[in-house]
PDB file of N, CA, C and O in Angstrom:
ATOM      1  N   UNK A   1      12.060 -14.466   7.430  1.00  0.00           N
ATOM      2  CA  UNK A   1      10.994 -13.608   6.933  1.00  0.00           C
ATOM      3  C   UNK A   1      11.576 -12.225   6.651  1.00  0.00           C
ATOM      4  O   UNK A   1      12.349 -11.744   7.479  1.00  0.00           O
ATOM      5  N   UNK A   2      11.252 -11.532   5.509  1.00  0.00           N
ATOM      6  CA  UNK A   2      11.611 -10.231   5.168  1.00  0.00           C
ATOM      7  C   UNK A   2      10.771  -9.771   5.622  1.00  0.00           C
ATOM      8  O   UNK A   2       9.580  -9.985   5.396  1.00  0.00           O
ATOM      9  N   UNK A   3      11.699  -8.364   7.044  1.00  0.00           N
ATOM     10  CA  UNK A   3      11.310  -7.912   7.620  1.00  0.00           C
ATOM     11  C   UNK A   3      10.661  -6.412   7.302  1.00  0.00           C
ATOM     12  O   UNK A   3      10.071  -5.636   8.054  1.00  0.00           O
ATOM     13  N   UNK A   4      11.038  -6.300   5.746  1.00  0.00           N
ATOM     14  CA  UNK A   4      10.506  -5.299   4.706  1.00  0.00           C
ATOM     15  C   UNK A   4       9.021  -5.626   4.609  1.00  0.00           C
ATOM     16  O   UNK A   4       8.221  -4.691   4.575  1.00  0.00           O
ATOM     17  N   UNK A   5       8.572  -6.958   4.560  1.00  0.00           N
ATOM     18  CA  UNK A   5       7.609  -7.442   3.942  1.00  0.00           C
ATOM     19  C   UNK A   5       5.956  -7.533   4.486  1.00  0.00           C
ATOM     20  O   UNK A   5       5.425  -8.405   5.174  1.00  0.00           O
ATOM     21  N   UNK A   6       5.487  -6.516   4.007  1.00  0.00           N
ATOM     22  CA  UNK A   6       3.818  -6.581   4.899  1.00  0.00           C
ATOM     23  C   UNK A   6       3.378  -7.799   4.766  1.00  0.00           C
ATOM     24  O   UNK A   6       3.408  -8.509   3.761  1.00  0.00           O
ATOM     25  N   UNK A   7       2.870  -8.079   6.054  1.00  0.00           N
ATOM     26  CA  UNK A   7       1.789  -9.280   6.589  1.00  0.00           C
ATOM     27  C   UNK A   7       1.016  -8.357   7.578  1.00  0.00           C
ATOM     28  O   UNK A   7       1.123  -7.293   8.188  1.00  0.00           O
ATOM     29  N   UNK A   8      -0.096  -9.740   7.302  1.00  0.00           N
ATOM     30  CA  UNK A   8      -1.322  -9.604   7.912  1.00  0.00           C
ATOM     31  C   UNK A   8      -1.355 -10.889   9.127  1.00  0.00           C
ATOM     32  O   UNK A   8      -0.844 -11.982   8.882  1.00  0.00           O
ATOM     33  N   UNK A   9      -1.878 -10.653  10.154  1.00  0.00           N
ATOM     34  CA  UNK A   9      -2.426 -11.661  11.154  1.00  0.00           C
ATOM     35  C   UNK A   9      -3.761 -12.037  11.140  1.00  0.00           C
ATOM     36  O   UNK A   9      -4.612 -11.243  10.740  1.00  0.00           O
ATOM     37  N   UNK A  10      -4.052 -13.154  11.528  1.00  0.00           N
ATOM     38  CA  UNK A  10      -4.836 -13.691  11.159  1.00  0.00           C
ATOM     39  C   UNK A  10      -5.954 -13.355  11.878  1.00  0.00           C
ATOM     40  O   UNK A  10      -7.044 -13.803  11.520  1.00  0.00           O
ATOM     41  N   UNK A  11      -5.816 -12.290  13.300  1.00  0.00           N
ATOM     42  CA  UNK A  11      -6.688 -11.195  14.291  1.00  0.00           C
ATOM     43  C   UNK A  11      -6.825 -10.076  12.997  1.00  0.00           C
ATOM     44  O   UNK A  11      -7.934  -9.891  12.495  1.00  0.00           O
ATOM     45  N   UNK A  12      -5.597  -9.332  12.485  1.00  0.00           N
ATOM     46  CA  UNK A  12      -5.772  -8.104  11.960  1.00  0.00           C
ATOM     47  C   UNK A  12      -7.131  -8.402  10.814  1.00  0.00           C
ATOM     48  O   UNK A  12      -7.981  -7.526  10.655  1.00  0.00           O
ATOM     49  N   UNK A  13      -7.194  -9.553  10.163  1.00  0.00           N
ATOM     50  CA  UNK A  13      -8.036  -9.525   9.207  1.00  0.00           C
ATOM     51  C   UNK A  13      -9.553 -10.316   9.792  1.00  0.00           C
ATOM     52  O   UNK A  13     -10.656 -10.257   9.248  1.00  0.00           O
ATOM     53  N   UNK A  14      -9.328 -10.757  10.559  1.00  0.00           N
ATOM     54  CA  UNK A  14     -11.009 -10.459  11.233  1.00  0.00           C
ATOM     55  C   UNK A  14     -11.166  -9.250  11.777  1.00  0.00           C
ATOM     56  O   UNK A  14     -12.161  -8.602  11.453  1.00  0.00           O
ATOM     57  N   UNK A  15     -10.644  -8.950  12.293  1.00  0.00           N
ATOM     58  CA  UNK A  15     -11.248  -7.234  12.816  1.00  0.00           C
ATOM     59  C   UNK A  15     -11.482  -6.417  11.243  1.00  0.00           C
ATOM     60  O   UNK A  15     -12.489  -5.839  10.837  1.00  0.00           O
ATOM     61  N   UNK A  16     -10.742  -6.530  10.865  1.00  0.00           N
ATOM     62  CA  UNK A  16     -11.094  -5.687   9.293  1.00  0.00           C
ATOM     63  C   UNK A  16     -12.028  -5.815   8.905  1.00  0.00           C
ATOM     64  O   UNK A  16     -12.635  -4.867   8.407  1.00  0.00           O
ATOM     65  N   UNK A  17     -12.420  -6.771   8.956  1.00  0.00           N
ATOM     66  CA  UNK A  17     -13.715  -7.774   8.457  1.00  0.00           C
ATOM     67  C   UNK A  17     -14.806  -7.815   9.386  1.00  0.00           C
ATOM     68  O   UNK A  17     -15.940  -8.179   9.075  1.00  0.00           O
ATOM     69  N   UNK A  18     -14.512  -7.501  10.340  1.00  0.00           N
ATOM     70  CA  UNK A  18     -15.342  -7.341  11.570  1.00  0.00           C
ATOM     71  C   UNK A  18     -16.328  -8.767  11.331  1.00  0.00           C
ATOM     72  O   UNK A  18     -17.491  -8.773  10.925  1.00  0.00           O
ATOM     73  N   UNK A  19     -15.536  -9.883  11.691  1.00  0.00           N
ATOM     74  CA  UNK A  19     -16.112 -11.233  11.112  1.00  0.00           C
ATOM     75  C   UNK A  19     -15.568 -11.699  13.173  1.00  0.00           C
ATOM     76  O   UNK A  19     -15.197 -10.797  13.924  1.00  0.00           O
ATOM     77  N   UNK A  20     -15.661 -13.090  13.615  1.00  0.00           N
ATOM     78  CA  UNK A  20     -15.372 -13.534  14.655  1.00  0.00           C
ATOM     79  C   UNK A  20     -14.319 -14.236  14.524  1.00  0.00           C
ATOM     80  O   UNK A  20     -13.851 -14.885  13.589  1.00  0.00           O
ATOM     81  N   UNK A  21     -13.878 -13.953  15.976  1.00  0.00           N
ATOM     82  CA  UNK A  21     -12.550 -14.527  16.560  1.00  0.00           C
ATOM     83  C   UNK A  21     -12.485 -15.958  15.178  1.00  0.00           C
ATOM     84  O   UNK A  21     -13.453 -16.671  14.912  1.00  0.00           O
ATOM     85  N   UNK A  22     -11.212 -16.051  14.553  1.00  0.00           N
ATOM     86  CA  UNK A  22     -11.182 -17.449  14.388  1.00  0.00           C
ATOM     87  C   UNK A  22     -11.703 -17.826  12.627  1.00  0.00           C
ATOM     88  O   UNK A  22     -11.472 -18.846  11.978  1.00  0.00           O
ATOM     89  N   UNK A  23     -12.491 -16.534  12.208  1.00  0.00           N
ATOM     90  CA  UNK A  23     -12.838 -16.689  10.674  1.00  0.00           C
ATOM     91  C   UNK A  23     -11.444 -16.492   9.822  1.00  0.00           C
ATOM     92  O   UNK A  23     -11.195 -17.494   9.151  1.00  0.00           O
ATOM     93  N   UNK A  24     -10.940 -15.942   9.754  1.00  0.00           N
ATOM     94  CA  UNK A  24     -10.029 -16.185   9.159  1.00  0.00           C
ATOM     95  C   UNK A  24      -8.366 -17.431   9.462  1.00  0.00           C
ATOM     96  O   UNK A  24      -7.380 -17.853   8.858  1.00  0.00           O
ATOM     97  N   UNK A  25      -8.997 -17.506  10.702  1.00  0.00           N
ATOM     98  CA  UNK A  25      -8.183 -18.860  10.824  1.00  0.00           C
ATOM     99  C   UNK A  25      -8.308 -20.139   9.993  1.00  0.00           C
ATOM    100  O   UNK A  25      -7.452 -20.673   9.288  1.00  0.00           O
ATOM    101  N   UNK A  26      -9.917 -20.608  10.305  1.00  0.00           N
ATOM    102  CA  UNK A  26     -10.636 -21.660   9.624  1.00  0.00           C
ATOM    103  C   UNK A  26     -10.671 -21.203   7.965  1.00  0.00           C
ATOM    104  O   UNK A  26     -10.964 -22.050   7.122  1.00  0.00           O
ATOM    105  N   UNK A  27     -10.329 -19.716   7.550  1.00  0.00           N
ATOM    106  CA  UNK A  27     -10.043 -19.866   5.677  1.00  0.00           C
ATOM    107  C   UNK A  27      -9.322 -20.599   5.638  1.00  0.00           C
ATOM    108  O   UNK A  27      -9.520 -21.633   5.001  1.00  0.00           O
ATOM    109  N   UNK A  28      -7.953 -20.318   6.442  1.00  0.00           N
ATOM    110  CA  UNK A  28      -6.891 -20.620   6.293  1.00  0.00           C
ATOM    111  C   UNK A  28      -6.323 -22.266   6.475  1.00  0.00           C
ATOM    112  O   UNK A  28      -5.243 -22.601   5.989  1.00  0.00           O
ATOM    113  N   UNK A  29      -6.833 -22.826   6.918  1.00  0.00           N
ATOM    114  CA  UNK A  29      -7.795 -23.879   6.989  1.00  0.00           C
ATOM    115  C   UNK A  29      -7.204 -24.783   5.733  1.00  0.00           C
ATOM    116  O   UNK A  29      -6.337 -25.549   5.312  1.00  0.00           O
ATOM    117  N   UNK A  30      -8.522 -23.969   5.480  1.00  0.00           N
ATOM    118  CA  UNK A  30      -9.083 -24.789   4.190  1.00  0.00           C
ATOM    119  C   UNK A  30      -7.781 -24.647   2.877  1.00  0.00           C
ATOM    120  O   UNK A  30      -7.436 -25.506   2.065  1.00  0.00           O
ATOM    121  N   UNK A  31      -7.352 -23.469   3.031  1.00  0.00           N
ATOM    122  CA  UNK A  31      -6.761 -23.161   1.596  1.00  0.00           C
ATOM    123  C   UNK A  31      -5.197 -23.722   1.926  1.00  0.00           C
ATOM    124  O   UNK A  31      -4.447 -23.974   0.983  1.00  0.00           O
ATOM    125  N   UNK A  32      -4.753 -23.900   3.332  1.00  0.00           N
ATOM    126  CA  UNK A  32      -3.525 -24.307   3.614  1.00  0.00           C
ATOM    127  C   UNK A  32      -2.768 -25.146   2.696  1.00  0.00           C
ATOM    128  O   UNK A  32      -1.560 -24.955   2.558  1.00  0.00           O
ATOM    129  N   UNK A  33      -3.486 -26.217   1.951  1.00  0.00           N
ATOM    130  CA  UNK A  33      -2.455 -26.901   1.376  1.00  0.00           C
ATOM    131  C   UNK A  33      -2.429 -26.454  -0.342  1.00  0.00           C
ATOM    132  O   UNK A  33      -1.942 -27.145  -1.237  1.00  0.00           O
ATOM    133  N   UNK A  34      -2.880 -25.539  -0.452  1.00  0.00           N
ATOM    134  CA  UNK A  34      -2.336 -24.604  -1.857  1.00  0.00           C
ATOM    135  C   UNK A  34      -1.613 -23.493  -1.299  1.00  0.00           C
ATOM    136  O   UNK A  34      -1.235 -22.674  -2.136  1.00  0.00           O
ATOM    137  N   UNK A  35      -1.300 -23.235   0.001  1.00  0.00           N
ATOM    138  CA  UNK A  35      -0.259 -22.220  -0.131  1.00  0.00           C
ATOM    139  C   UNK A  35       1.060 -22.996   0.067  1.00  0.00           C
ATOM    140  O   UNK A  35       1.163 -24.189   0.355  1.00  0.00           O
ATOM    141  N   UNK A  36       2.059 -22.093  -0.142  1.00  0.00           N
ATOM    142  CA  UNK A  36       3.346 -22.494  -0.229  1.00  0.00           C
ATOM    143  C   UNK A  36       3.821 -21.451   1.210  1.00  0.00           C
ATOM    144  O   UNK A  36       3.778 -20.224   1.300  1.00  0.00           O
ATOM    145  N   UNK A  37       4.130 -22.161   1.914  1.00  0.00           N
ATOM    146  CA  UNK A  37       5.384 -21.224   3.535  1.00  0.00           C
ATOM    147  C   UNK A  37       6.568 -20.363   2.798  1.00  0.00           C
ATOM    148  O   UNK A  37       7.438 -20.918   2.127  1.00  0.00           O
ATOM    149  N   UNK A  38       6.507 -18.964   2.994  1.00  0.00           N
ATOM    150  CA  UNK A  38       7.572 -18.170   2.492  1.00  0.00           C
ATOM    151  C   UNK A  38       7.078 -17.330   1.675  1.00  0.00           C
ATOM    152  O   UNK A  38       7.341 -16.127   1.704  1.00  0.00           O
ATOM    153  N   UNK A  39       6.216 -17.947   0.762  1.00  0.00           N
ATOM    154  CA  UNK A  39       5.447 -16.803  -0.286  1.00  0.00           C
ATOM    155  C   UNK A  39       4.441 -16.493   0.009  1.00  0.00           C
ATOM    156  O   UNK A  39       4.202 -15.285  -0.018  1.00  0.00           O
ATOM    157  N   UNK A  40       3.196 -17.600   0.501  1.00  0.00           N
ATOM    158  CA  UNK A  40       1.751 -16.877   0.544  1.00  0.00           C
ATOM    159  C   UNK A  40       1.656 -16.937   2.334  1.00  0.00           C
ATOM    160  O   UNK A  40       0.538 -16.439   2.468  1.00  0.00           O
ATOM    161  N   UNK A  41       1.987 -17.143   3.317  1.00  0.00           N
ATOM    162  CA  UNK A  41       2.299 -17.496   4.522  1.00  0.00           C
ATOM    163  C   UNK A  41       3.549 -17.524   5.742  1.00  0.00           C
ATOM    164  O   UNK A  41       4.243 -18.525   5.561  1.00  0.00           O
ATOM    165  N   UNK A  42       3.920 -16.883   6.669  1.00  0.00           N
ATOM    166  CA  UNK A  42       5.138 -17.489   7.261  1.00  0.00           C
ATOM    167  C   UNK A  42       4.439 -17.804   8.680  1.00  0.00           C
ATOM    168  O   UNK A  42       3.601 -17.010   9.107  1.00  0.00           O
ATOM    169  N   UNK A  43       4.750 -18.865   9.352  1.00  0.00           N
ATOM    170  CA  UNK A  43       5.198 -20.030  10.687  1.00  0.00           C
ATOM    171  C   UNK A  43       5.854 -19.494  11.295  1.00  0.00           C
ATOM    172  O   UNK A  43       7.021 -19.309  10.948  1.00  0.00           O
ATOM    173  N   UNK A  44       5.239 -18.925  12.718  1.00  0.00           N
ATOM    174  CA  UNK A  44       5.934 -18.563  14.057  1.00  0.00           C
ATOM    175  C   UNK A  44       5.798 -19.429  14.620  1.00  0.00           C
ATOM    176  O   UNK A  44       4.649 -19.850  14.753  1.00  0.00           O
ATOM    177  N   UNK A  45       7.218 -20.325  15.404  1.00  0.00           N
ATOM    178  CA  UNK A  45       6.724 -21.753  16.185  1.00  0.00           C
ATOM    179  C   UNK A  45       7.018 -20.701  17.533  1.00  0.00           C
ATOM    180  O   UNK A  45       7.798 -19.752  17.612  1.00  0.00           O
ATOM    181  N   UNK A  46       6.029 -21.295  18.596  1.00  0.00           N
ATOM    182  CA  UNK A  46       6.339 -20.138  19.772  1.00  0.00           C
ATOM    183  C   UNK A  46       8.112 -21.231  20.547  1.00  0.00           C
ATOM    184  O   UNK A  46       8.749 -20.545  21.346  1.00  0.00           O
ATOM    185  N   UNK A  47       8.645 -22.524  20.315  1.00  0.00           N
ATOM    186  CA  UNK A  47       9.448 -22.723  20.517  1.00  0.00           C
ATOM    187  C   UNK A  47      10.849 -21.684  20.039  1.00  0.00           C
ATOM    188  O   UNK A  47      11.594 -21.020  20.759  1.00  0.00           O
ATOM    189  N   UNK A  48      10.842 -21.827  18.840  1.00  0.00           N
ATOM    190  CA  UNK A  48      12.250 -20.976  17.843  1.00  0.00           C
ATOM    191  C   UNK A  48      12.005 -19.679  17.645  1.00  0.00           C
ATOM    192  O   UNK A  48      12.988 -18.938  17.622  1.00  0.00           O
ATOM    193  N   UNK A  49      10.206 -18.892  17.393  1.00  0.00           N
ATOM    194  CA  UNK A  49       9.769 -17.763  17.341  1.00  0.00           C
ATOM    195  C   UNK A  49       9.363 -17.049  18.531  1.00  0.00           C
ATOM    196  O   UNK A  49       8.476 -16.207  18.392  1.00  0.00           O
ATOM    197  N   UNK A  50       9.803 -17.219  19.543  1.00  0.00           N
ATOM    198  CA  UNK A  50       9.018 -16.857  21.053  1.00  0.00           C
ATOM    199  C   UNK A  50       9.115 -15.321  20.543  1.00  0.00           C
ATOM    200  O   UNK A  50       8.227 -14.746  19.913  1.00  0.00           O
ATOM    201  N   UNK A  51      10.080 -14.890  20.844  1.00  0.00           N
ATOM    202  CA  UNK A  51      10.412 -13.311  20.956  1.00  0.00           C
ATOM    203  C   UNK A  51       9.901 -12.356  19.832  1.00  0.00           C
ATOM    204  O   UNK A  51       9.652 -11.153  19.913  1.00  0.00           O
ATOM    205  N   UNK A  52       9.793 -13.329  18.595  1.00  0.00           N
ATOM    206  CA  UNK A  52       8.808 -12.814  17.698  1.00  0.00           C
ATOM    207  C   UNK A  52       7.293 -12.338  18.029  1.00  0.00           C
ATOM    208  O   UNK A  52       6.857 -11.190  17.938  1.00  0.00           O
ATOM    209  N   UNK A  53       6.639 -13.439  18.411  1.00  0.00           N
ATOM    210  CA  UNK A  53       5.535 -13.715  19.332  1.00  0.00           C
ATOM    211  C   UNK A  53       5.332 -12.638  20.001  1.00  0.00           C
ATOM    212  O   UNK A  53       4.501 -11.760  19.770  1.00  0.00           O
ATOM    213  N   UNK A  54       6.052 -12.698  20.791  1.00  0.00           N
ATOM    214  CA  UNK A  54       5.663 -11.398  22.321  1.00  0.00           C
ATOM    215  C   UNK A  54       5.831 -10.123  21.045  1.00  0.00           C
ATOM    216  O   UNK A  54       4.737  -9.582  20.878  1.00  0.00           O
ATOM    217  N   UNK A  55       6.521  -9.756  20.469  1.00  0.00           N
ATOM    218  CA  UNK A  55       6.328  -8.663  19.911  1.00  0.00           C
ATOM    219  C   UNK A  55       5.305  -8.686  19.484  1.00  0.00           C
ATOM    220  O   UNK A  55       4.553  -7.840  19.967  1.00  0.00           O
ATOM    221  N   UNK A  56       4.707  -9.600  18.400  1.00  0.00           N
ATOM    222  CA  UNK A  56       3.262  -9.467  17.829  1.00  0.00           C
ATOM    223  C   UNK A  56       2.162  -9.112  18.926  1.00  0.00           C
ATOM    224  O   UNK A  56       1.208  -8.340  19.022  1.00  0.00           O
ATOM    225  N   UNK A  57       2.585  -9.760  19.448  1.00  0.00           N
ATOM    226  CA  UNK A  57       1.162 -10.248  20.982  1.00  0.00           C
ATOM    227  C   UNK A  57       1.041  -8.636  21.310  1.00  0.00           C
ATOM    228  O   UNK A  57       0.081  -7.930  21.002  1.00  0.00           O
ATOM    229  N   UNK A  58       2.546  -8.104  22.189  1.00  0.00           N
ATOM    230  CA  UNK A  58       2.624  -6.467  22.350  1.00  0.00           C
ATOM    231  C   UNK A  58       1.796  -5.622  21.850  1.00  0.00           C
ATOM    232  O   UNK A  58       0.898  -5.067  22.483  1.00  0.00           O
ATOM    233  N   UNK A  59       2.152  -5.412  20.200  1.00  0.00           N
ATOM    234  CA  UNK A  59       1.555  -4.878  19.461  1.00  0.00           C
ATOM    235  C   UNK A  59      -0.086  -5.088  19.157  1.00  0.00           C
ATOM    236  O   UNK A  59      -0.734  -4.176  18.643  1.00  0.00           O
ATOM    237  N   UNK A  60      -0.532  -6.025  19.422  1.00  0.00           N
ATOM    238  CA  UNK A  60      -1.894  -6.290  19.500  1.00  0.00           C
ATOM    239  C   UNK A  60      -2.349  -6.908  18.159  1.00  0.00           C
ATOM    240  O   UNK A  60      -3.444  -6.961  17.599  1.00  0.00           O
ATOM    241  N   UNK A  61      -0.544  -7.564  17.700  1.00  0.00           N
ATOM    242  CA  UNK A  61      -1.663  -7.802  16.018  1.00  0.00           C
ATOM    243  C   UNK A  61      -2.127  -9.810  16.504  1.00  0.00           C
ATOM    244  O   UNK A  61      -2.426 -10.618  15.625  1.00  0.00           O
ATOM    245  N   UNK A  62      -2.104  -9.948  17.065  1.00  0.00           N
ATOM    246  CA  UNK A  62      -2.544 -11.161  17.696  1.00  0.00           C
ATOM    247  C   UNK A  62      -3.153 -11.209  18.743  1.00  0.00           C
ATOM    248  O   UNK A  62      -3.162 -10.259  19.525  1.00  0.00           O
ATOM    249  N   UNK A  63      -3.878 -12.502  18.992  1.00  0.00           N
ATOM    250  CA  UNK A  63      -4.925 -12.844  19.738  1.00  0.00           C
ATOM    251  C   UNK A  63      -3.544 -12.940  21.255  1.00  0.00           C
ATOM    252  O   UNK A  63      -2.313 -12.966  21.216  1.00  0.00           O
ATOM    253  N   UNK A  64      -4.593 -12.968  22.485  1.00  0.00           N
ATOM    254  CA  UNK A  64      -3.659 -12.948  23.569  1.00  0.00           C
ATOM    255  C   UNK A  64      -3.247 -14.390  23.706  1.00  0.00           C
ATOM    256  O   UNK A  64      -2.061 -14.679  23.867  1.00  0.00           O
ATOM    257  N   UNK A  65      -4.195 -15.302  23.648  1.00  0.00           N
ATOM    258  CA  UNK A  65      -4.165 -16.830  23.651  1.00  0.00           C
ATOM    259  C   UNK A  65      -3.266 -17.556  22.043  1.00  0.00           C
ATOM    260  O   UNK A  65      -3.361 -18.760  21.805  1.00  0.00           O
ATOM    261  N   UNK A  66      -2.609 -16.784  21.282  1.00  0.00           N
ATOM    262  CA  UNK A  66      -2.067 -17.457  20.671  1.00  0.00           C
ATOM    263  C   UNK A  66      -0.762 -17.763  20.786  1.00  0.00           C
ATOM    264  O   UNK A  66       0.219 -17.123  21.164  1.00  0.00           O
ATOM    265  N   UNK A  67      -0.960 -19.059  20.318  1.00  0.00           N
ATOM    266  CA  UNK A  67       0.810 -19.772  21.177  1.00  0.00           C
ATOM    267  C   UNK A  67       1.933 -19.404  19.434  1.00  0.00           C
ATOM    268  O   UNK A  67       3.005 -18.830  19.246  1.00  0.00           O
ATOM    269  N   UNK A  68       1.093 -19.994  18.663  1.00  0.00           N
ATOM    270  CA  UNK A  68       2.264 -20.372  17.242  1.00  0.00           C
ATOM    271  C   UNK A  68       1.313 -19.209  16.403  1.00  0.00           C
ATOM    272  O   UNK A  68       0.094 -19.042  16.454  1.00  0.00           O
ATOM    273  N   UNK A  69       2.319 -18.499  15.639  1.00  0.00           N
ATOM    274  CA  UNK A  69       1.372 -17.548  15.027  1.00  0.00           C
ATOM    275  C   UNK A  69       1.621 -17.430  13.656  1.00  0.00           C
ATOM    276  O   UNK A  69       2.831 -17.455  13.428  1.00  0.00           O
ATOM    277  N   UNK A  70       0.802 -17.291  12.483  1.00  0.00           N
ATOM    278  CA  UNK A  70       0.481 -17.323  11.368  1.00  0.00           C
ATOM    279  C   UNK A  70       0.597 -15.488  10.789  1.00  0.00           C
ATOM    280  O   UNK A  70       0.051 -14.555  11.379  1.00  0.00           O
ATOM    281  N   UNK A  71       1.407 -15.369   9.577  1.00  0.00           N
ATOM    282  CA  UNK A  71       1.567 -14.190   9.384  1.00  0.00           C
ATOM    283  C   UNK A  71       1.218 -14.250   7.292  1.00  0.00           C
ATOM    284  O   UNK A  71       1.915 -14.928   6.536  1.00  0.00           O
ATOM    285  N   UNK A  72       0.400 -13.650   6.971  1.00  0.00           N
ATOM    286  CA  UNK A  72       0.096 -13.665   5.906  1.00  0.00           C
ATOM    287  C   UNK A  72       1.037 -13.041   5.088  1.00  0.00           C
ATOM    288  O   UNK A  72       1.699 -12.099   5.525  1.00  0.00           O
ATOM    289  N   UNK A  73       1.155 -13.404   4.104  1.00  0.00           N
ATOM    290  CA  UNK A  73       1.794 -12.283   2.732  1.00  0.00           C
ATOM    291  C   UNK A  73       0.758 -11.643   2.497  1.00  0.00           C
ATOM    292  O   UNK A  73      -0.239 -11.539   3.211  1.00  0.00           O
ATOM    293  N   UNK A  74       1.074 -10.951   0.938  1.00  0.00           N
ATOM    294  CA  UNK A  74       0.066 -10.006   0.120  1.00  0.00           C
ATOM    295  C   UNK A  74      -0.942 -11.340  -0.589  1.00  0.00           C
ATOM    296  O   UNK A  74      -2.161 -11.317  -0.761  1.00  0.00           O
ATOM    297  N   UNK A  75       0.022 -12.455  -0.913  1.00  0.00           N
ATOM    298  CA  UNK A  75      -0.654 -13.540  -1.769  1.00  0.00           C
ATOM    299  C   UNK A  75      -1.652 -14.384  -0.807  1.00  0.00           C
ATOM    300  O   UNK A  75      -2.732 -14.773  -1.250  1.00  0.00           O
ATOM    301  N   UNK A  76      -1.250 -14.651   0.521  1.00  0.00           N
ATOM    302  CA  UNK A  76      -1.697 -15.787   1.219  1.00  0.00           C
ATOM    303  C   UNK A  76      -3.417 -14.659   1.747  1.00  0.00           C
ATOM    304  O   UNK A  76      -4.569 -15.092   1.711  1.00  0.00           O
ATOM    305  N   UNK A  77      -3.005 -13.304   2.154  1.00  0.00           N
ATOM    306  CA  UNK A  77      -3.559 -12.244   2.587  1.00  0.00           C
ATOM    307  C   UNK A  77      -5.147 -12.324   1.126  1.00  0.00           C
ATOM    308  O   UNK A  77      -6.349 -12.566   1.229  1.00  0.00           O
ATOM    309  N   UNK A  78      -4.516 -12.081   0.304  1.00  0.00           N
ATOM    310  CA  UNK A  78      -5.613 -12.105  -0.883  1.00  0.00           C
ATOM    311  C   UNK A  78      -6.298 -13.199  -1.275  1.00  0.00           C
ATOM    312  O   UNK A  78      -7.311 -12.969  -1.936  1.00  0.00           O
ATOM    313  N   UNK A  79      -6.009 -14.400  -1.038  1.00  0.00           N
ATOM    314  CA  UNK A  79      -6.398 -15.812  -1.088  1.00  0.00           C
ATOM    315  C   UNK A  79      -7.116 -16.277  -0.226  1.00  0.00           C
ATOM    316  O   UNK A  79      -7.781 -17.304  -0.366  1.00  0.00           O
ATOM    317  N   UNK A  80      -7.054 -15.239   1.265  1.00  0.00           N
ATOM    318  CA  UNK A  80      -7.829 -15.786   2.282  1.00  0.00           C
ATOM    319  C   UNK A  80      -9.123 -14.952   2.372  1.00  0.00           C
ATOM    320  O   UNK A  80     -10.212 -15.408   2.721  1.00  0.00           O
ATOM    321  N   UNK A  81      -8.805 -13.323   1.919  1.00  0.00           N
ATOM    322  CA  UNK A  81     -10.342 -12.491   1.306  1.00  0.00           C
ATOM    323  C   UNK A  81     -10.919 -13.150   0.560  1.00  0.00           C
ATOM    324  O   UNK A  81     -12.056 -13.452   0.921  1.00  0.00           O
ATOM    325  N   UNK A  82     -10.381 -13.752  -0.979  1.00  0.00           N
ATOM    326  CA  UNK A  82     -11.406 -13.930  -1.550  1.00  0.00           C
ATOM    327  C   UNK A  82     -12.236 -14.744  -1.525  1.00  0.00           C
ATOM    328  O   UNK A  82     -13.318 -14.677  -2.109  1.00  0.00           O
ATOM    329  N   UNK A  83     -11.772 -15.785  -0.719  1.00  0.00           N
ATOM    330  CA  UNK A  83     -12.132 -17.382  -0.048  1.00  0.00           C
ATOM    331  C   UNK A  83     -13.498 -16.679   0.987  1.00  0.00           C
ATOM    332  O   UNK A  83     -14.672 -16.878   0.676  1.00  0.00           O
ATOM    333  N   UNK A  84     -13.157 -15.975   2.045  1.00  0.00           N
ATOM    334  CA  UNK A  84     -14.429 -15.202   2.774  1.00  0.00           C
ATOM    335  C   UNK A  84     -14.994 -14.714   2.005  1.00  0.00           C
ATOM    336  O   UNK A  84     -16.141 -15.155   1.931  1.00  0.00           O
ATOM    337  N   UNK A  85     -14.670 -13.637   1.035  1.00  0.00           N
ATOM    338  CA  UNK A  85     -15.684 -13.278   0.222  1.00  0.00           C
ATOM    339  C   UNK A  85     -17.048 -13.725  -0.666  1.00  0.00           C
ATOM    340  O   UNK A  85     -18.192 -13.331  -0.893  1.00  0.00           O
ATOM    341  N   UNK A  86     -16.009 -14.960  -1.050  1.00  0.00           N
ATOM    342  CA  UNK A  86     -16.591 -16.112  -1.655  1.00  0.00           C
ATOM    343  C   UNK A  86     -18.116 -16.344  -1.852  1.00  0.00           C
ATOM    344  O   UNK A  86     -18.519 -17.376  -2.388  1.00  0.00           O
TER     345      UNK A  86
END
């Protein structure tokens, strides 16, 4: 993952949204198999990504209970607004 590269968590954009725990999980859901991993999405496995993880977790851009964590692009990020918006 380019560590240049803004993402969103899948906490940061319910709180934005001030929507519940888990709404933007279940977009994501749905739209999962039109995104592509790398461009609209990147896969934290908490096996190979642990230390990634705890940093996110630290920082608070994740839920405390999340094991594998989901990090949006700008594309995956905009695909999952307009889907809530919807």
């Amino acid at each position: 993952m380019a560590k240049t590269q803004k993402t969103w968590s899948l906490k940061e954009i319910d709180q934005a949204r001030g929507d519940n725990k888990g709404t933007a999980f279940l977009a994501f859901k749905q739209l999962k198999d039109s995104f592509d991993e790398g461009r609209d999405f990147h896969y934290l496995s908490a096996a190979e990504d642990g230390a990634e993880i705890e940093k996110l977790r630290s920082a608070d851009r994740i839920y405390a209970t999340t094991v594998n964590a989901i990090l949006l692009t700008e594309n995956g990020y905009s695909a999952v607004v307009d889907y809530l918006d919807g």
